[in-house]
N, C-alpha and C positions, 0 to 999 in steps of 0.2 A: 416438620419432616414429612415427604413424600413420598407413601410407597406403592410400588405399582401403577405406577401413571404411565398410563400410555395413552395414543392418540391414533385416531383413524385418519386415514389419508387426507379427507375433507376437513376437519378440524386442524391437522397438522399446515396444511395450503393455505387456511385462514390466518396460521400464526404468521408463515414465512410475506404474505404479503398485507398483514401491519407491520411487519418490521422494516417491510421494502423503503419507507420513507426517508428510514434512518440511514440506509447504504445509500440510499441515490444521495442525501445531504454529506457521505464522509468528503470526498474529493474536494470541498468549497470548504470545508473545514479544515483540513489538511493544508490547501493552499493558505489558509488566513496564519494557522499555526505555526508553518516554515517562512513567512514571511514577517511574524512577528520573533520569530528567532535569528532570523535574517538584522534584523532592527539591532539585537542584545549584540550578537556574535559577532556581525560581518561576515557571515557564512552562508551560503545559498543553497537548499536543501529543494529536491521537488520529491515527490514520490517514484519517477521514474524519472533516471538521467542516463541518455546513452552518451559512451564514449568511443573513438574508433568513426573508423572509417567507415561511411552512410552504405557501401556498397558489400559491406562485410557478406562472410559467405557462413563464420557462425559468429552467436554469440554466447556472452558468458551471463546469467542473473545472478546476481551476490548483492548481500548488505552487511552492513559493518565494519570493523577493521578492515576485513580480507579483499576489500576494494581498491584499496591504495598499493594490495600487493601487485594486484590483476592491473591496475593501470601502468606500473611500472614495468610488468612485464608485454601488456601492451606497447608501448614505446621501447 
């Protein structure tokens, strides 16, 4: 257990860029993960899927069930 830990600005910068390797790597992880779910399911996932027309004037960000609702009411 850790109490009172705090960090000064320069040690705190240090942490966030050793961890930067790990965030630049999720995206190529991500795509291997839905693609190996892709394999099991036959369902095609990305991290970002738009639907609707390219020219839209808004749009909507959702994940999970309440997409199927928003596409339906899209069409």
């Amino acid at each position: 257990m850790m109490r009172g830990l705090g960090n000064r600005p320069d040690i705190y910068f240090q942490g966030n860029v050793a961890n930067l390797k790990y965030h630049l790597e999720l995206p190529k992880l991500l795509d291997e993960t839905f693609y190996e779910i892709e394999l099991l399911t036959g369902r095609k996932y990305n991290p970002f899927m738009w639907y609707g027309p390219s020219n839209a004037k808004r749009a909507i960000v959702a994940m999970g069930s309440s997409t199927l609702s928003i596409k339906d009411v899209v069409n």
